[in-house]
C-alpha positions in Angstrom: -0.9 6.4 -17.3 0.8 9.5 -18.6 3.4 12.3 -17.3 1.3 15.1 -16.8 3.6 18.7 -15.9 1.4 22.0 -14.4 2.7 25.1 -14.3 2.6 25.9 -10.2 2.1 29.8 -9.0 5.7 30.5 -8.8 6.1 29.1 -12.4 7.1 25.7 -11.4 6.0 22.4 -13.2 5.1 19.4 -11.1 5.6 16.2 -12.4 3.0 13.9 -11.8 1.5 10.3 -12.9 -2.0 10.9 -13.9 -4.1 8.1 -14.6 -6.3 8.3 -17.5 -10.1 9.2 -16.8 -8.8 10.2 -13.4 -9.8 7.4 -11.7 -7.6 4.2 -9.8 -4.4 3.5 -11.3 -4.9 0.2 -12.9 -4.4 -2.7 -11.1 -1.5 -5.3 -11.5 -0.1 -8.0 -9.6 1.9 -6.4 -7.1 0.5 -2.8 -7.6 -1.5 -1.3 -4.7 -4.0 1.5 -4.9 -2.9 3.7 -1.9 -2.0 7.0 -3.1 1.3 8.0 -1.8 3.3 11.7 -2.1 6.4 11.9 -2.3 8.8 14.5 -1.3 11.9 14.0 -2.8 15.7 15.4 -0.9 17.8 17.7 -1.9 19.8 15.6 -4.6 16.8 13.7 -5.7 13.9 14.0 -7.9 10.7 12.7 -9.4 13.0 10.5 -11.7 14.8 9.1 -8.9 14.9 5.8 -7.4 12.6 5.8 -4.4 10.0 7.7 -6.4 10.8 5.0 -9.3 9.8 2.4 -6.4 6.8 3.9 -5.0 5.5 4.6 -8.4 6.1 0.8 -9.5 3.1 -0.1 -6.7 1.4 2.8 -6.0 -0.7 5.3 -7.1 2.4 8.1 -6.9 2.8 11.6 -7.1 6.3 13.3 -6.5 6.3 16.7 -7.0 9.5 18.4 -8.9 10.6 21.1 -6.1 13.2 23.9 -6.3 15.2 22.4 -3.3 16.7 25.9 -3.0 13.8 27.3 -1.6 12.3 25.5 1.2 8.8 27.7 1.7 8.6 27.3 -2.0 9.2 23.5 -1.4 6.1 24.0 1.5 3.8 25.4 -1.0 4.6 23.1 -3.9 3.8 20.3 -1.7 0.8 21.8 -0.5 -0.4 22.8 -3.2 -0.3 19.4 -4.6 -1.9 17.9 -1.9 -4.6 19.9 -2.2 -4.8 18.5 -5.6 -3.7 14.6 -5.3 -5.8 14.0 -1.7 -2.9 10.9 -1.1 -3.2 8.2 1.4 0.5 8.6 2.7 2.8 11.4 2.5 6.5 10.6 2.3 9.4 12.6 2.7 13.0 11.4 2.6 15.9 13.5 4.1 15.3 17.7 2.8 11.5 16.1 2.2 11.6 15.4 5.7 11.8 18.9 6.3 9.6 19.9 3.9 6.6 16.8 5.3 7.3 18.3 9.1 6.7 21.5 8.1 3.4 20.2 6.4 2.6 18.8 9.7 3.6 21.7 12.0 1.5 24.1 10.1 -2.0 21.8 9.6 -1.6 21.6 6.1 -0.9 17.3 6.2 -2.5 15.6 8.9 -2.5 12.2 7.7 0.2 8.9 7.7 3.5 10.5 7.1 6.5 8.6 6.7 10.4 10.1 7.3 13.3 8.1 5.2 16.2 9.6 7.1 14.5 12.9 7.5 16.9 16.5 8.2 13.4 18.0 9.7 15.6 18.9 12.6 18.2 20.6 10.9 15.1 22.8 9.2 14.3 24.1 12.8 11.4 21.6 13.0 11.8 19.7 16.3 9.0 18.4 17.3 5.6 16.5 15.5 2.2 17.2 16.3 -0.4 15.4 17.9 -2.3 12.5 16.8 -1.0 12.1 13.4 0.6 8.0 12.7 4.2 8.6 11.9 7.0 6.6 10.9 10.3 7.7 11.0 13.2 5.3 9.4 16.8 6.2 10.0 20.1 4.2 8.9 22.3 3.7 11.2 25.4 4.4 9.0 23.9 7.9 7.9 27.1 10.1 7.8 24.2 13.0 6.5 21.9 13.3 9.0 22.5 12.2 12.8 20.1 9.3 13.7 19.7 10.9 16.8 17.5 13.7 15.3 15.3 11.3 14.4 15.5 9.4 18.0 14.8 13.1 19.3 11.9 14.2 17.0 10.1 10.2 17.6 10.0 11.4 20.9 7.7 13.7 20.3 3.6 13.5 19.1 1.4 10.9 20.2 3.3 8.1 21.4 1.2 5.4 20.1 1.0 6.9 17.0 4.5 7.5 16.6 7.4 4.8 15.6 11.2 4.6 14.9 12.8 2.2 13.0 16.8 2.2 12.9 18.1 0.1 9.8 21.7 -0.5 9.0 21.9 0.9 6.1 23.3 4.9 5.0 22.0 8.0 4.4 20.4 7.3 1.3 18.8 4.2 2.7 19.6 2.4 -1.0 20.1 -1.2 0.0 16.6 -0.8 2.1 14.8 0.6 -1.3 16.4 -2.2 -3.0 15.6 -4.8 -1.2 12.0 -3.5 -1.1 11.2 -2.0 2.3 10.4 0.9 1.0 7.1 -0.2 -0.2 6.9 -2.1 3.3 6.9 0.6 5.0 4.5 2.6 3.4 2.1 0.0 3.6 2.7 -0.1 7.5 2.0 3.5 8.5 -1.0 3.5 6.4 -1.9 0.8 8.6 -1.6 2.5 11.4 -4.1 4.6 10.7 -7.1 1.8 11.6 -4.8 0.5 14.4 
């Protein structure tokens, strides 16, 4: 696999792994073919951690975003996903906002998962119908109140809709480290055959 960077219409590059030939990422114990996006927060990046994680078993993507800009941020993410076709989108806290807004305009309609997402705070309350969502929020998060993502898993199909309060912070860290993360992705795109 290589780093591959593409200039974006607003003159962005997106960093992606590209496998050679286009094809499956190659297989090793413990790597998973599910192709996952990820939409890093505001103080993260395609370099960080969680997209470290995801990349380390899945086929990943994770977009570099000019977090200063959220409807840039919306058509970055779009546009990649017009180009990737993942499995699982995932957004963690500002990439939250960003996946909801994904959602609440048509453009994602597949497994999403929310790491502690600030969707709320973007003026995003509510999901839509029948998409499998799962939102994770630590309880300790000084950031982002857990109870905006109590209030926004209220919302969208019920069944296809779950919350899952961990004690752990904002960042979720000791979660990623102790390798949730990839759990987790694994179980909402599971939910889709449920």
């Amino acid at each position: 696999m290589r780093p591959l960077a593409r200039a974006t219409a607003r003159g962005q590059n997106t960093h992606m792994t590209v496998f050679e030939g286009g094809g499956e990422p190659p297989q090793s114990p413990g790597r998973c073919a599910i192709g996952v996006q990820f939409i890093h927060g505001l103080e993260g990046s395609p370099q960080g951690r969680k997209a470290q994680v995801l990349a380390q078993t899945f086929n990943t993507v994770t977009p570099t975003m000019d977090t200063s800009d959220f409807e840039g941020c919306v058509v970055v993410q779009r546009d990649a996903l017009r180009r990737f076709q993942p499995e699982v989108l995932v957004g963690s806290s500002f990439g939250g906002a960003v996946a909801v807004a994904l959602l609440a305009r048509g453009l994602w309609r597949g497994p999403t998962l929310l790491l502690a997402q600030a969707a709320v705070r973007y003026g995003h309350s509510a999901l839509p119908p029948d998409v499998p969502v799962l939102l994770v929020h630590g309880q300790a998060d000084e950031i982002i109140d857990p109870q905006d993502s109590r209030a926004l898993a209220s919302t969208g199909t019920p069944s296809l809709v779950r919350l899952l309060e961990v004690a752990d912070d904002h960042s979720l860290r000791a979660s990623v480290e102790a390798g949730h993360l990839v759990e987790w992705v694994k179980q909402v795109h599971r939910m889709v055959s449920q």
